[in-house]
Backbone as a ProteinNet text record, in pm:
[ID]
protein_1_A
[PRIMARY]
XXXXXXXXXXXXXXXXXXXXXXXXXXXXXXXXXXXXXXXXXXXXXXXXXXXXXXXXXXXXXXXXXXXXXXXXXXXXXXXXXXXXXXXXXXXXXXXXXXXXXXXXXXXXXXXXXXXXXXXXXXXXXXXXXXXXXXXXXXXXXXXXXXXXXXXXXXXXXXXXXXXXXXXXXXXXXXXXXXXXXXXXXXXXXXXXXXXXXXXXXXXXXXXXXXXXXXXXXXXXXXXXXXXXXXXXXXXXXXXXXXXXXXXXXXXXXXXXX
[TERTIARY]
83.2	0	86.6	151	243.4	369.6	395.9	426.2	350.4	189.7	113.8	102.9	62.3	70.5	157.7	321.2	428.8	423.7	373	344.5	253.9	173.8	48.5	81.3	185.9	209.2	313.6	414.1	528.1	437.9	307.4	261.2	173.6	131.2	27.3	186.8	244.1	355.4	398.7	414.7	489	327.6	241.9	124.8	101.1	139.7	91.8	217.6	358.2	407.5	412.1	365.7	375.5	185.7	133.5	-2.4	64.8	161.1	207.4	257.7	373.8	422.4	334	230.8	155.3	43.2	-3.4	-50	-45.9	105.7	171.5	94.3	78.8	57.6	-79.6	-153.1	-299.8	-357	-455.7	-526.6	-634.1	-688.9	-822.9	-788.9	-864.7	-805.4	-853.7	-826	-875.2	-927.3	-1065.7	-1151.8	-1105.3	-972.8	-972.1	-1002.2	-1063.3	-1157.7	-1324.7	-1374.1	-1510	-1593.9	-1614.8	-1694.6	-1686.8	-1564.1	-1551.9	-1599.4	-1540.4	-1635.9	-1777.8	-1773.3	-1957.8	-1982.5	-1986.1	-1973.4	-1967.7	-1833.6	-1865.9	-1917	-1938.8	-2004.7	-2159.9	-2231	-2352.7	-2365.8	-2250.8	-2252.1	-2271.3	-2221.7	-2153.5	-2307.1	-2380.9	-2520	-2622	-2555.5	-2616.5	-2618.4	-2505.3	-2456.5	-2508.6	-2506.5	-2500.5	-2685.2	-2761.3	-2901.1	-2921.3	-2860.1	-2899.4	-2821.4	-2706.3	-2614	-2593.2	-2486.4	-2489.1	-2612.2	-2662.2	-2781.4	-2819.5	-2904.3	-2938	-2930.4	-2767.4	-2673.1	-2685.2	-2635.7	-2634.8	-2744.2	-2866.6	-2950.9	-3018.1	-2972.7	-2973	-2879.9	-2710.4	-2610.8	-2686	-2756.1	-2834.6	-2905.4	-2972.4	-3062	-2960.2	-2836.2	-2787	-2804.3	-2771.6	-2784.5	-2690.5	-2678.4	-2610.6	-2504.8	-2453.7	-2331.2	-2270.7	-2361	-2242.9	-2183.5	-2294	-2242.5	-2125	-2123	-2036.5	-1916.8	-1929.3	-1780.1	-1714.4	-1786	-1718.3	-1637.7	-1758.9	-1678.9	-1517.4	-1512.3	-1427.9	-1305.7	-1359.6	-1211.4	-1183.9	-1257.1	-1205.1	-1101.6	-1133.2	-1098.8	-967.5	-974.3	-803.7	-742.3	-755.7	-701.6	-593.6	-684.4	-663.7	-512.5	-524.8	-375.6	-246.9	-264.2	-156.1	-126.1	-225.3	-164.8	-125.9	-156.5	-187.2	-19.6	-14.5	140	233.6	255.7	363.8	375.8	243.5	219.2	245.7	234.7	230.1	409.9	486.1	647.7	694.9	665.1	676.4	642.3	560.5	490.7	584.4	622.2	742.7	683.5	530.7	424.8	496.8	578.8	608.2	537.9	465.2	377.1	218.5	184.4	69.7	125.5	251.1	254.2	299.9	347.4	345	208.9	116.5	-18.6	-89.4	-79.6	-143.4	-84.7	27.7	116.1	21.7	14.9	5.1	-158.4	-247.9	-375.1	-360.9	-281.3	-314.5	-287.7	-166.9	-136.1	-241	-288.2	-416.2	-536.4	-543.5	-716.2	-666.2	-603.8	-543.3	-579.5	-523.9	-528.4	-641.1	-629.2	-741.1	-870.3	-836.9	-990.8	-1045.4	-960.1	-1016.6	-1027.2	-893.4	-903.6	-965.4	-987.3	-1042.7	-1168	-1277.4	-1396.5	-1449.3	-1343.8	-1375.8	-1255	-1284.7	-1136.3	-1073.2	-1029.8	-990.8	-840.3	-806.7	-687.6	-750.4	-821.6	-928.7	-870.8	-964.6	-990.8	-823.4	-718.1	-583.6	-508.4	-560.3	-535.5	-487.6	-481.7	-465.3	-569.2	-603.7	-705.8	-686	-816.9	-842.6	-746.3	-685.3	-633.1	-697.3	-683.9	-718.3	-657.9	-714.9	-631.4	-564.1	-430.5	-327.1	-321.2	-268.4	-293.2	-159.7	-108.2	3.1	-36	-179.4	-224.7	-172.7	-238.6	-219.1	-66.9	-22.7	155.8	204.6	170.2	217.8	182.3	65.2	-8.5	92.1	140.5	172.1	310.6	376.7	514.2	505.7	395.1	408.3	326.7	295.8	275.5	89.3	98.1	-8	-111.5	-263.5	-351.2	-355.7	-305.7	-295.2	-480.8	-488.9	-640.5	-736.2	-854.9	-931.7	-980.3	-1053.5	-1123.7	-1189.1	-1257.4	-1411.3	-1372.9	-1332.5	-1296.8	-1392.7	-1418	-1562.8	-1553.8	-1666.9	-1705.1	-1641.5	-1491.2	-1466.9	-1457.8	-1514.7	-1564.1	-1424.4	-1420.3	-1398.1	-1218.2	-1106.1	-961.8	-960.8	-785.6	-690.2	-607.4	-483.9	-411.5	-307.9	-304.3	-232.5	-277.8	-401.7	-438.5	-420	-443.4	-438	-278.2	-218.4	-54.8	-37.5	-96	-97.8	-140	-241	-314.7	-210.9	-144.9	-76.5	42.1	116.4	198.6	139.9	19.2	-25.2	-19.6	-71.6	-50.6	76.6	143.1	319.2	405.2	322.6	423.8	384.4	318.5	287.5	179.7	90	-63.9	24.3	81	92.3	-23	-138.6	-212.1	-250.4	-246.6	-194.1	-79	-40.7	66.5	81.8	58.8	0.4	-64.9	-199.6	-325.7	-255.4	-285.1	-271.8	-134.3	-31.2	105.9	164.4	64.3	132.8	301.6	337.8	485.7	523.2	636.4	713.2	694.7	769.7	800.2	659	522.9	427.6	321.6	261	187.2	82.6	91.1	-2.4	-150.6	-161.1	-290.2	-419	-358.9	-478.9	-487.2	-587.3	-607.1	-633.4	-631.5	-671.8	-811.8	-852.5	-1052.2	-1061.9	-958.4	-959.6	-968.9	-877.3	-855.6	-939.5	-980.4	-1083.1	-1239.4	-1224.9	-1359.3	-1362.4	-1279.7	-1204.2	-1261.9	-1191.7	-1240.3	-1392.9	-1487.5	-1596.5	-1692.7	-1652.8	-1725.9	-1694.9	-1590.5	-1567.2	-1615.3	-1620.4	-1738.4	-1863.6	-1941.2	-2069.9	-2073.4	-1972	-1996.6	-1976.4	-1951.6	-1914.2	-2059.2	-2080.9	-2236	-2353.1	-2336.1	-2468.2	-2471.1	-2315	-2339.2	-2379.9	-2394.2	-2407.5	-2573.1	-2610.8	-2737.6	-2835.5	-2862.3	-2930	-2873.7	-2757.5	-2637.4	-2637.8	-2665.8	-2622.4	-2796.7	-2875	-3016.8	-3042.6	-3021.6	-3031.9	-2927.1	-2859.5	-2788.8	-2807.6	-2921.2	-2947.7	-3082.9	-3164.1	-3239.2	-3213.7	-3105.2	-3124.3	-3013.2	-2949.7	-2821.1	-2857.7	-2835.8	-2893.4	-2776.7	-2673.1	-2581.8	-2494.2	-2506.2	-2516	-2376.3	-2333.4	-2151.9	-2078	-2142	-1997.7	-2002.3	-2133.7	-2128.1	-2030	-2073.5	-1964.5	-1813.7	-1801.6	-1663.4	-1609.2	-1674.8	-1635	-1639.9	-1755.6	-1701	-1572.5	-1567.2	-1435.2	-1319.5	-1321.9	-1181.2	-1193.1	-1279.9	-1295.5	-1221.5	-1281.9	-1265.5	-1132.1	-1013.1	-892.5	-819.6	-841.7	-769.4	-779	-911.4	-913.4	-837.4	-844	-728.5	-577.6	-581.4	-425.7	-379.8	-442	-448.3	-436.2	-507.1	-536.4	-627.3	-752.1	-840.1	-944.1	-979.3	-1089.7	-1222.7	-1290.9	-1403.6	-1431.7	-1591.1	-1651.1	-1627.8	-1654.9	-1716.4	-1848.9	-1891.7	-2033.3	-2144.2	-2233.9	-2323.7	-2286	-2182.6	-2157.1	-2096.1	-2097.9	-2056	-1876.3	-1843.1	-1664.4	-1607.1	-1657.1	-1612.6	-1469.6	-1459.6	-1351.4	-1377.4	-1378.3	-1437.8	-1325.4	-1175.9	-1072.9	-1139.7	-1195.7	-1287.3	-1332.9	-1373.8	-1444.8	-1298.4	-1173.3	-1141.5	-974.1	-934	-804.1	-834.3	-969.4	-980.2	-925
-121.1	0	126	95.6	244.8	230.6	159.5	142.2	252.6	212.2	219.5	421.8	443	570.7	691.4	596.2	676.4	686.9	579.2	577.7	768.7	738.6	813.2	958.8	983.4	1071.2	1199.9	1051.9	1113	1195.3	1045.2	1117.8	1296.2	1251.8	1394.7	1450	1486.4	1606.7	1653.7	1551.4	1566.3	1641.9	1620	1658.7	1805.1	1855.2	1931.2	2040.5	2024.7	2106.1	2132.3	2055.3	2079.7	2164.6	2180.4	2253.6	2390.3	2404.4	2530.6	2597.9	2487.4	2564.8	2647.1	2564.1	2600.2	2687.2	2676.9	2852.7	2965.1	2929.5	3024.7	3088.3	3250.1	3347.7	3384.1	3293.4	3322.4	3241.7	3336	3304.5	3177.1	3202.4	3107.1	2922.4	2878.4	2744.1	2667.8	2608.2	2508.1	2348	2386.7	2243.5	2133.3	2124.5	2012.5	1870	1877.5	1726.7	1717.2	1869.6	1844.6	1708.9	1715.9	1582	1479.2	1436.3	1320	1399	1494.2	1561.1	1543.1	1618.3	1611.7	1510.6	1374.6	1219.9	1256.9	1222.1	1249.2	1299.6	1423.1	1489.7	1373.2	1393.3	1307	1198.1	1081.9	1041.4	1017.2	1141.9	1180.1	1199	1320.1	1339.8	1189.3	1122.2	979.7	935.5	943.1	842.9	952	1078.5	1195.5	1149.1	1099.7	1130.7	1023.4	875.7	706.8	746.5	779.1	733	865.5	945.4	1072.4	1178.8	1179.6	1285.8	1209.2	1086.9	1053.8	1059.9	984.8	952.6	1125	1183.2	1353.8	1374.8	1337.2	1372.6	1280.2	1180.3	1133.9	1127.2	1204.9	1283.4	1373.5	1454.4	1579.7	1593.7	1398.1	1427.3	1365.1	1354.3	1320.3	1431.2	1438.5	1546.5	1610	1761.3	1862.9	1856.7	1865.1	1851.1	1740.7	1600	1493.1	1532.9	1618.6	1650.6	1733.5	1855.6	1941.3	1895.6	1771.1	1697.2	1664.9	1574.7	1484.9	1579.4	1713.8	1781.5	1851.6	1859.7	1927.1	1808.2	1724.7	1628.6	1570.9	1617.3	1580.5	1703.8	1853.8	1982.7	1946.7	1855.4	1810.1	1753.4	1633.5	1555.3	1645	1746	1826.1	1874	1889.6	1979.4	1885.9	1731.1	1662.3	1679.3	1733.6	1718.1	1949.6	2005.7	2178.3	2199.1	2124	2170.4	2160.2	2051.3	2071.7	2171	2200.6	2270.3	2438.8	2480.1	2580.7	2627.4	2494	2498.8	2523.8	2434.9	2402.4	2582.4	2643.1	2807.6	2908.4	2869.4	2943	3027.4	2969.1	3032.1	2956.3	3005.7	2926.6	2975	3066.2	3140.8	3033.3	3008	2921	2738.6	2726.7	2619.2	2620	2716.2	2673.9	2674	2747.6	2764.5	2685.2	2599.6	2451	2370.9	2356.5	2235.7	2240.7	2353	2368.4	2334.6	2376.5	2289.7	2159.8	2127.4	2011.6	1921	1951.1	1860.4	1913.2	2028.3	2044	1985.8	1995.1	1935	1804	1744.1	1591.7	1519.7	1622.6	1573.1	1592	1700	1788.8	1793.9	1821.6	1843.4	1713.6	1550.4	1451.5	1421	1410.4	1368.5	1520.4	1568.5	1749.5	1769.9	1664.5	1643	1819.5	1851.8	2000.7	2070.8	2197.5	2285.8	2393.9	2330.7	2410.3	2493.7	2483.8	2543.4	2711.6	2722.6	2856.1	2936.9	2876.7	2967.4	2976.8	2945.3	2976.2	3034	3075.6	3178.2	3143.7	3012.8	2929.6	2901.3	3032.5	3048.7	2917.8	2927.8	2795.8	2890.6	2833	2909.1	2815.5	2869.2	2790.2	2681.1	2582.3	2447.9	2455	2397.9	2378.7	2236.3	2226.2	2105.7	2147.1	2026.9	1993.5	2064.9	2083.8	2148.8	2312.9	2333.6	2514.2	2542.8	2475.1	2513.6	2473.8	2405.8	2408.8	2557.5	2588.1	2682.9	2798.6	2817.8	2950.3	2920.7	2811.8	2820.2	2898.9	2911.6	2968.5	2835.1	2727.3	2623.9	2616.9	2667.6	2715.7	2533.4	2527.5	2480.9	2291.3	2387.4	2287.6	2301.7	2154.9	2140.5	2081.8	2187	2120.3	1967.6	1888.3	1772.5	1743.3	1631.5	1554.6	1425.6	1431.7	1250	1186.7	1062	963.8	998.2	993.8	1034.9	1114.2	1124.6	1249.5	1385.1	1387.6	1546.5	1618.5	1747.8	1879.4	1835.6	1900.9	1842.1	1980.8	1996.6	2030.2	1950.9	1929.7	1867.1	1901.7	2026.9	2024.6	2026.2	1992	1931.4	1760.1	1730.3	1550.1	1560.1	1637.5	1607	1603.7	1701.8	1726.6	1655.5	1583.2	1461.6	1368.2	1333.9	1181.1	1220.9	1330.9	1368.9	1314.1	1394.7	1362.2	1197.9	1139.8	1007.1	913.6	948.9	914.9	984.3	997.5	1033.1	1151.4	1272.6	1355.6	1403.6	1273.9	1266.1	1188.7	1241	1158.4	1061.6	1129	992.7	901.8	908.7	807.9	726.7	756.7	664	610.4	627.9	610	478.1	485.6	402.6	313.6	334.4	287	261.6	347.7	292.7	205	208.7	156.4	137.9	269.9	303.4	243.6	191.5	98.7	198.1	376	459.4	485.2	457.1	491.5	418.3	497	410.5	274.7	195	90.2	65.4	125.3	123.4	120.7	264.9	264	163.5	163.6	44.4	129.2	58.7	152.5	211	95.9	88.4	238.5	326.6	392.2	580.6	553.2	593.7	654.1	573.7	589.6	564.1	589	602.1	751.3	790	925.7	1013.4	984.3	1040.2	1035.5	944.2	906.6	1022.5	1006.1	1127.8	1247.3	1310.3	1437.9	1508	1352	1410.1	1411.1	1324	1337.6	1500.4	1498	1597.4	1756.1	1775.2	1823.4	1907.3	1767	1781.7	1761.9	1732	1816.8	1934	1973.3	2135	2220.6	2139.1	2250.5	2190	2140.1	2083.2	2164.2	2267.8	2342.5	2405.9	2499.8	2537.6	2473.8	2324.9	2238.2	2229.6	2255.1	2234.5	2370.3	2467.8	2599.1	2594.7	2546.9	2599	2461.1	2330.5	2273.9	2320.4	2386.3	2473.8	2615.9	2674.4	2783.1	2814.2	2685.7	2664	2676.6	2737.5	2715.5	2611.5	2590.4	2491.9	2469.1	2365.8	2321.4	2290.4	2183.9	2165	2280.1	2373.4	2500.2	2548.9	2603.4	2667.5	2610.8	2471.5	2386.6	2412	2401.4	2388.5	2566.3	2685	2795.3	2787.3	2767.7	2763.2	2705.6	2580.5	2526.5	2599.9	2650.6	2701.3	2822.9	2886.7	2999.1	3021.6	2875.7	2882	2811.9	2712.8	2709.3	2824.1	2921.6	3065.2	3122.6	3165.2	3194.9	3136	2971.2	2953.6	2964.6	2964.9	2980.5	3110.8	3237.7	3339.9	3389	3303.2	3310.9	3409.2	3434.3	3558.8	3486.7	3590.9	3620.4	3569.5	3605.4	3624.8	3482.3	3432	3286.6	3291.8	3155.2	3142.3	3144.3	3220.9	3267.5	3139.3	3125	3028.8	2888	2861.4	2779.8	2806	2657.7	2667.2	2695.9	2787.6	2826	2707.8	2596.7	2475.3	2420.7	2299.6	2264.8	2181	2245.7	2127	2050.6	2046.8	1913.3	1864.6	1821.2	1710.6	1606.2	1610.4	1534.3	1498.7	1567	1565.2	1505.6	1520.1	1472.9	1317.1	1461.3	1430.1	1416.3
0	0	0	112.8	105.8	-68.2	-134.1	-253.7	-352.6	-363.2	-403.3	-400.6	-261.8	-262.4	-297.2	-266.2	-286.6	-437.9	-541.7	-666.8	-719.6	-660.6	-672.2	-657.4	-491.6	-527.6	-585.7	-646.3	-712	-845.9	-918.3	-999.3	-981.9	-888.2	-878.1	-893.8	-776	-799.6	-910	-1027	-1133.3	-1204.1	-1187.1	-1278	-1176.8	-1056.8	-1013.8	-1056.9	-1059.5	-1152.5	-1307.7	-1376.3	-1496.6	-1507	-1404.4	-1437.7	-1398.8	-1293.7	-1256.8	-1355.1	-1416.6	-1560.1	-1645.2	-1640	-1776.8	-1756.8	-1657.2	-1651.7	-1531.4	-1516.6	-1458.9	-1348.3	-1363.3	-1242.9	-1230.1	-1312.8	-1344.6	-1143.9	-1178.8	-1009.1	-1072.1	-1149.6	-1160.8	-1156.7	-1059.4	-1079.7	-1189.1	-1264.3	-1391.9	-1309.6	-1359.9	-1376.7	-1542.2	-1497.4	-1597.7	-1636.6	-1518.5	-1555.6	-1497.6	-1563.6	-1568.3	-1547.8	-1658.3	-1681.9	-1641	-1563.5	-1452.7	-1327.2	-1322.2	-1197.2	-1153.5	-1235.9	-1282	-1226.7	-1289.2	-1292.9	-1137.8	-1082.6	-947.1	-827	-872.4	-792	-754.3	-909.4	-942.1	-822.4	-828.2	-714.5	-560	-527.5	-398.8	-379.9	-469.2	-395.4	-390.2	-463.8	-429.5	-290.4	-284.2	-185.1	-46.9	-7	49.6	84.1	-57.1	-6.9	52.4	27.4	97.1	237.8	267.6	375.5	460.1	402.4	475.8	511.6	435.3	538.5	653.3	628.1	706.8	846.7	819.3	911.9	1017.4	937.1	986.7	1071.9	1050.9	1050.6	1228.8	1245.5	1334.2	1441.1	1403.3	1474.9	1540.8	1480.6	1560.6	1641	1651.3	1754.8	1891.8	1914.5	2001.9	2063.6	2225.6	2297.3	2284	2272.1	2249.5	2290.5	2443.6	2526.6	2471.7	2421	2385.3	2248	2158.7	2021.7	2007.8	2126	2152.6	2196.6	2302.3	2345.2	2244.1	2132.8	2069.3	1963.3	1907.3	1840.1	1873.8	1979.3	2061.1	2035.8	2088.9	2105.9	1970.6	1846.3	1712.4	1691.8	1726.8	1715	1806.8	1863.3	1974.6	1902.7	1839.7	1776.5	1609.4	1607.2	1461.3	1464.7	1595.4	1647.7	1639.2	1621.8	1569.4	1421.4	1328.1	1200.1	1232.1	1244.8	1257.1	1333.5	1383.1	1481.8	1382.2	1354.3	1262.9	1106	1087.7	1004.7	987.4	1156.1	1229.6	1172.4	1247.6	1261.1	1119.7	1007.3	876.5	780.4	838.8	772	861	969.8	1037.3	1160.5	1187.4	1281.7	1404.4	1448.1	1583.9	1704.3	1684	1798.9	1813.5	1705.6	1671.6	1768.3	1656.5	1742	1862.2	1958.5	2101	2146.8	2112.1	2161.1	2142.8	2025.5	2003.9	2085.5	2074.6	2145.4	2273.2	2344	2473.5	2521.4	2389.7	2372.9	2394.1	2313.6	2327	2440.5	2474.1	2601.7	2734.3	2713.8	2872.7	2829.7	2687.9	2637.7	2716.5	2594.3	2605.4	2764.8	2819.2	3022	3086.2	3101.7	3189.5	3150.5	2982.7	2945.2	2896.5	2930.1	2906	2785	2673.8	2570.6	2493.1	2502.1	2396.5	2445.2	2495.9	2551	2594.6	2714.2	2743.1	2684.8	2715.9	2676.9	2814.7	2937.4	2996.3	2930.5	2837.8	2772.7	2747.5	2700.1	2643.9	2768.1	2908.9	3004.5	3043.2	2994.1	3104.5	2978.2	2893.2	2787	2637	2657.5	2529.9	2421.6	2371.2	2272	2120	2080.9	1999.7	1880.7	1753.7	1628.1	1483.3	1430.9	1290.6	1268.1	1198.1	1170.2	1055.4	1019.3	941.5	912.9	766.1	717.1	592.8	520.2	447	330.7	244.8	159.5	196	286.1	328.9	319.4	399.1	362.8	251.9	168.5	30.2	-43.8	4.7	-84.4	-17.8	105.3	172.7	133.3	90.7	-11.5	-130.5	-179.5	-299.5	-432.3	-380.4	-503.1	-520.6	-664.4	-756	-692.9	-692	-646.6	-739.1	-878.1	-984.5	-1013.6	-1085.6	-1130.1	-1016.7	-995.4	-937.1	-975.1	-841.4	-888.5	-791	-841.3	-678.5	-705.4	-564.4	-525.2	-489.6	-547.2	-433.6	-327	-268.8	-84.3	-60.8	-69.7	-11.3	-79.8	-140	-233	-253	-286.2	-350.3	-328.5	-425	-377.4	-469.6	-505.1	-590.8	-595.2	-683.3	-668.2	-552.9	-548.7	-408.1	-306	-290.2	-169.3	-154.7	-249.3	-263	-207	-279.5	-269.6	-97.4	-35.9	104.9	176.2	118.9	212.1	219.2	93.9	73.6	158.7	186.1	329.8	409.3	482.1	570	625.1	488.6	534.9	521	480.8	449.9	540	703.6	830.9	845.2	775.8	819.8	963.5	937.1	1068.6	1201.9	1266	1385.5	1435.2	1471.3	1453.8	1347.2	1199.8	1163.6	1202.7	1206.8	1201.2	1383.8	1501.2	1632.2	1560.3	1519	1459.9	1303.9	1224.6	1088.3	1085.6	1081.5	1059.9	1194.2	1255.6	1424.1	1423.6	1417.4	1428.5	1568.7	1600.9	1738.3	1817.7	1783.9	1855.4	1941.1	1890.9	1944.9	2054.8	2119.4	2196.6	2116	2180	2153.8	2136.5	2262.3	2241.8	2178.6	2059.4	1966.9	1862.4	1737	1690.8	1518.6	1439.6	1292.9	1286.5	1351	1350.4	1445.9	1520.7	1580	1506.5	1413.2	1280	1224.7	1167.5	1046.5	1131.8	1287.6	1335.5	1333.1	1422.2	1421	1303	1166.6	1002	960.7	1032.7	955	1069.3	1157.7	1284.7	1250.1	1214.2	1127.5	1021.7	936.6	839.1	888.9	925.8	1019.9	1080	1164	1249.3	1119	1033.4	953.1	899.6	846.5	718.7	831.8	956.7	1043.6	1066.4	1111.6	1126.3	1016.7	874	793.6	676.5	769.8	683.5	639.8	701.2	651.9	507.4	527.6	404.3	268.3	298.7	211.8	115.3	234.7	176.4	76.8	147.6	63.4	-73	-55.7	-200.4	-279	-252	-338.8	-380.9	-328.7	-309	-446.8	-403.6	-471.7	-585.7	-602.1	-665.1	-820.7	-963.7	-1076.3	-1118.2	-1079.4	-1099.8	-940	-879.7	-781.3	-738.4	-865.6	-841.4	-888.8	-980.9	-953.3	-835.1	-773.2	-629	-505.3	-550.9	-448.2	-496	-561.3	-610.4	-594.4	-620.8	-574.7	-386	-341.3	-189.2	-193	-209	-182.2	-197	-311.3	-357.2	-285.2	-230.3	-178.6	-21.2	36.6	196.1	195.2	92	93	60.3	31.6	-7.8	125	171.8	285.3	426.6	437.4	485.6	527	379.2	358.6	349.5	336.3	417.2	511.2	588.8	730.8	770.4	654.2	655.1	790.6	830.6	932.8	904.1	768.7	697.6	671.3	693.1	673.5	581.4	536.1	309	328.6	243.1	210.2	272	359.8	325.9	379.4	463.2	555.1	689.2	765.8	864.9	866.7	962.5	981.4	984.2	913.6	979.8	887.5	841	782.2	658	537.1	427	402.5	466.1	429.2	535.3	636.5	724.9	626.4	499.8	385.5	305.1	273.8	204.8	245.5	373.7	405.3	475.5	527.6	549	517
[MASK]
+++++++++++++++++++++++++++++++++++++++++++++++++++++++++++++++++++++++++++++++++++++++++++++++++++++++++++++++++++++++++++++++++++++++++++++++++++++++++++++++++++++++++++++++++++++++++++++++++++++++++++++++++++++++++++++++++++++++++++++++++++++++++++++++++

């Protein structure tokens, strides 16, 4: 497997510079593979109307405080892939303040469950991911695309994910790579429980959002595909300002996810 990926993403790289070459300093990202998109997208709302809403939809009726814990201690967990990301962009102010999240969530606040870190001045910061610091290097988005289930990418986000998972996610690799150096305990099934609650927790917070702009969308997958590209700019910015029409939340949750 790891063969497989390192395959995958020597190719993207090599396809994500030769898109840089070729159209240079231009901002607009290129949908160069429409029509598989499309195709996919088509899907996703398949699968989105049998499995995920639903699913969402019965997340919500859990009681609030447990919905709020769990979100919280996913928002803990985030800070293993965001720290190093922090160090890597040269934000070393970010990552002591995460670091320091994390180890009081981690303890005190019971796994992220609560956040006594907040109240002792360790304010929450934006999450960082292998995509964003590529982008805050300077490396152009490449061609948009829509992956099964997990929706909306660029190529330099895929490129960022396949870090992520090639040693970049400490908890990967804790879980899935069960590295020696790491504790035991956890399990893969731990993992990818972790990933599937993120998205859940994701597409409840934004069910309404999602209803309105299928609702009022005259083309449904460009809208998506402009949020997207909208709220990774904004990221990687580090702008203040929501994306239009959703939750402040995190659309790589679906996508590094």
């Amino acid at each position: 497997m790891n063969r497989i990926l390192t395959t995958f993403f020597t190719i993207l790289l090599i396809q994500l510079m030769v898109v840089n070459k070729s159209y240079g300093n231009e901002d607009e990202v290129k949908d160069c593979f429409e029509k598989l998109n499309r195709a996919t997208f088509a899907l996703n709302r398949g699968l989105d109307k049998v499995i995920f809403k639903p699913v969402s939809k019965g997340y919500r009726k859990i009681p609030s405080p447990i919905r709020t814990g769990t979100g919280k201690a996913l928002n803990n967990l985030s800070n293993l892939i965001t720290i190093p990301n922090n160090i890597l962009q040269g934000d070393l102010g970010s990552a002591a303040n995460n670091s320091a999240r994390l180890i009081i969530n981690t303890t005190i606040g019971i796994l992220g469950i609560f956040d006594p870190a907040n109240s002792l001045g360790f304010e929450k910061r934006e999450k960082e991911d292998f995509g964003q610091t590529l982008g805050v290097m300077g490396v152009k988005e490449g061609c948009y695309f829509v992956l099964p289930v997990l929706g909306p990418s660029t190529v330099r986000d895929s490129v960022g994910s396949l870090i992520s998972m090639n040693g970049g996610d400490t908890w990967h690799n804790i879980t899935v790579r069960d590295d020696e150096e790491y504790v035991k305990e956890f399990k893969e099934s731990d993992y990818w429980t972790s990933r599937a609650l993120e998205g859940v927790d994701f597409r409840a917070k934004n069910l309404e959002a999602f209803e309105s702009m299928e609702n009022n969308s005259i083309d449904l997958y460009a809208t998506v595909r402009s949020l997207y590209l909208q709220d990774r700019k904004k990221k990687i910015k580090n702008s203040k300002s929501n994306t239009e029409a959703m939750d402040d939340g995190d659309w790589n949750t679906l996508e590094n996810q």
